[in-house]
Steps between C-alpha positions, in 0.01 A plus 500: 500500500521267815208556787750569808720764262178724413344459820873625654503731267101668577614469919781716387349773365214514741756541719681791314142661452480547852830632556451740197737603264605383114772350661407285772221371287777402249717346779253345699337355168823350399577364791177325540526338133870348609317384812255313315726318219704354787193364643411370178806297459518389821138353481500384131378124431849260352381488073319127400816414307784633579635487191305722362637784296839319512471278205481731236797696682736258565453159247310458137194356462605164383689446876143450636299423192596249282431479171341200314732228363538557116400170244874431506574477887203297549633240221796478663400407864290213321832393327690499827216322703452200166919456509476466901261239468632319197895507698327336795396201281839470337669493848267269645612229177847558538489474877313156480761281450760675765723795392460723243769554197589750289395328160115484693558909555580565143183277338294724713617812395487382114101436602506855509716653256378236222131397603418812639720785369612626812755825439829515684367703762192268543752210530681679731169495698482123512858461581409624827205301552681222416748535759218656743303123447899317550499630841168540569284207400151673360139406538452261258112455499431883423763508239324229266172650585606878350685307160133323475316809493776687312538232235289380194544115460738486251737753728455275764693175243745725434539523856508153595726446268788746564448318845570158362878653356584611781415155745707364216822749533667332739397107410239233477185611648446410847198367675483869721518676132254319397247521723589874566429552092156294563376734822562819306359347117157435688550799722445707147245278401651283245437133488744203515446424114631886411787454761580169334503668166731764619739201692499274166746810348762427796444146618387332180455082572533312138207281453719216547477553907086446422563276311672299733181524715260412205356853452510751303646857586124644513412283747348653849630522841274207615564287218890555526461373843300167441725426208806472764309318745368221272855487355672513817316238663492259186897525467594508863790231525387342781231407289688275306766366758366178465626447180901569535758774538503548095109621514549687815800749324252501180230658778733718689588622156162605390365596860803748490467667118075541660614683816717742286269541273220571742764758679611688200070542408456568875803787487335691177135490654591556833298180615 
């Protein structure tokens, strides 16, 4: 019982003790009890929470507990995050060489209904990320940093080369394609050789075009370079405009079939 109720309700019958009689005590008792429980609520302390006693009346427990995520839920907000990252990637090839077409759209969403065996409502999923990256142009850098992490090296090929249909959708590759498809092959930590594996299924050169240059096709960067140099310089027509028009077409001809040969190497490795 509250303090200022039994101490109203002891005044009270002190009081009806002295005025005697069953029923004053009774009265005056009574009275002195009602005293006190007003005082009481007009001098309680405001509860620590004042939701207390309310949540068990008025909402479940799971409104202010949640429970854990199950195996399932957790799988799928990893699935959701990967395709995020993986659209961003696929947006930033397809923006690289100015708009974006529909044919680039589709090859990403066969990435992941073939590679990946995304379900309809999964593919509904990167739909709208798709269109989310159109508009919104994502952070690039963190993208290829969470598909490193996320996939094993062979994933990562795959990748790379899902990315090299669709720079080809809509044409040759250009020189923004290409060097987009570089940044994001080393960004995942492949090297040049494994991107030039991937590029020989797309952008195969005949050996004829190294041949041309005096090399073969598994020649290196460096060596691809010096080879059109010393060729270039040795079959430069003014090198030979001493000796007549007739030798200086001969020289234009060959200087020519070097620099296209050179440019069509240079396009596959990205030089």
């Amino acid at each position: 019982m509250a303090p200022g109720k039994v101490l109203g309700a002891m005044v009270g019958l002190m009081i009806g003790l002295w005025l005697g009689g069953p029923l004053s005590i009774i009265l005056c008792t009574f009275v002195g009890a009602v005293a006190g429980h007003f005082y009481d609520q007009a001098n309680a302390l405001p509860p620590e929470d004042p939701t207390e006693g309310l949540r068990e009346r008025f909402a479940p427990p799971s409104a202010w507990e949640r429970e854990p995520l199950s195996r399932a839920a957790i799988d799928e907000q990893a699935q959701e995050h990967f395709a995020r990252h993986l659209c961003a990637l696929f947006i930033e090839v397809a923006r690289a060489d100015g708009d974006v077409v529909r044919d680039e759209v589709r090859v990403a969403r066969e990435y992941f209904q073939n590679e990946l065996k995304y379900g309809p409502e999964a593919l509904n999923l990167v739909r709208r990320h798709l269109k989310e990256f159109l508009a919104h142009p994502p952070h690039l850098e963190a993208s290829i940093t969470a598909c490193r992490e996320e996939l094993p090296t062979g994933d990562r090929l795959l990748l790379v080369d899902a990315l090299y249909q669709l720079a080809l959708t809509d044409g040759p590759l250009q020189r923004s394609e290409q060097e987009s498809l570089r940044q994001i092959a080393q960004g995942l930590g492949l090297t040049d050789e494994d991107r030039r594996a991937v590029a020989l299924r797309y952008l195969a050169v005949d050996d004829t075009q190294y041949a041309r240059l005096g090399i073969s096709p598994d020649a290196t960067d460096a060596e691809v370079k010096r080879a059109y140099r010393q060729l270039a310089t040795a079959h430069h027509p003014d090198r030979v405009a001493h000796l007549g028009q007739g030798a200086i077409e001969q020289a234009t001809r060959r200087f020519q079939e070097i620099n296209e040969a050179y440019e069509e190497i240079r396009r596959l490795r990205g030089l």
